[in-house]
C-alpha positions in Angstrom: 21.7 20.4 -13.8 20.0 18.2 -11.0 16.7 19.7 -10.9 13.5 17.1 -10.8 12.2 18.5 -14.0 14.3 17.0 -16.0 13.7 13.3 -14.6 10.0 13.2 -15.5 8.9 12.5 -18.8 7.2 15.1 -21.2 4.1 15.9 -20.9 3.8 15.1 -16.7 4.7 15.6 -13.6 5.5 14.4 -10.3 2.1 14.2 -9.3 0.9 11.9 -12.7 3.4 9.7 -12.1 2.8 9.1 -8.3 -1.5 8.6 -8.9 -0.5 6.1 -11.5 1.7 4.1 -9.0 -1.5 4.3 -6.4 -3.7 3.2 -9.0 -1.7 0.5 -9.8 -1.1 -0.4 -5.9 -5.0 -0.7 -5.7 -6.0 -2.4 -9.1 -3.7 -5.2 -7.6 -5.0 -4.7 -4.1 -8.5 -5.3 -5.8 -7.3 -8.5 -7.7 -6.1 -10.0 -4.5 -9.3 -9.3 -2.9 -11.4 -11.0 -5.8 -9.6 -14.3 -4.6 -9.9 -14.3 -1.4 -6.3 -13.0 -0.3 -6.5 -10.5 1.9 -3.5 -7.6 1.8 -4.5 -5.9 5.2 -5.0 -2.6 3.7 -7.0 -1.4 6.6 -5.5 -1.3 10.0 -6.9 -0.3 13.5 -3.6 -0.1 14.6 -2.8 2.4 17.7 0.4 3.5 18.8 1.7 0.3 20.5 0.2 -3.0 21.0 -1.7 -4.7 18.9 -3.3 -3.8 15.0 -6.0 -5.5 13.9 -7.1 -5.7 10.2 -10.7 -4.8 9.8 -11.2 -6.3 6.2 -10.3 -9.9 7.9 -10.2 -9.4 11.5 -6.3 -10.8 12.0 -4.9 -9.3 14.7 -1.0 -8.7 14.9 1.8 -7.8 17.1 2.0 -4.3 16.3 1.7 -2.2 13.2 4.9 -3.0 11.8 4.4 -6.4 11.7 1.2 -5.8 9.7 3.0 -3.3 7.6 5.6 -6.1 6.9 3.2 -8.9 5.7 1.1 -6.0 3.3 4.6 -5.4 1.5 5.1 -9.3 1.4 1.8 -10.1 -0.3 1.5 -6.8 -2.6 5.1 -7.8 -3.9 
């Protein structure tokens, strides 16, 4: 049988295990913040052109590229 249920752990769900991965994401996001690395979490980033992080003010190509260095620094 290859139904979902059977790949989460007893006792949870889906949802329980996805919230602990974004509370993980941000407890590390936090730490980084706390020394002074910033992970570019929030983005004015339009369609094309240029995003710009509002927490430090770097501005970068495009979104992807911002997207890019986030995954780099969160690991």
């Amino acid at each position: 049988m290859n139904d979902s249920f059977f790949d989460v752990p007893a006792g949870y769900r889906d949802d329980d295990i996805e919230l602990a991965g974004l509370e993980a994401l941000g407890r590390r996001s936090s730490a980084l913040r706390k020394r002074g690395i910033c992970d570019h979490g929030w983005l004015r980033a339009p369609d094309t052109g240029p995003a710009e992080c509002l927490h430090c003010g770097k501005v970068f190509a495009n979104a992807e590229a911002a997207y890019a260095e986030r995954r780099e620094i969160l690991g």
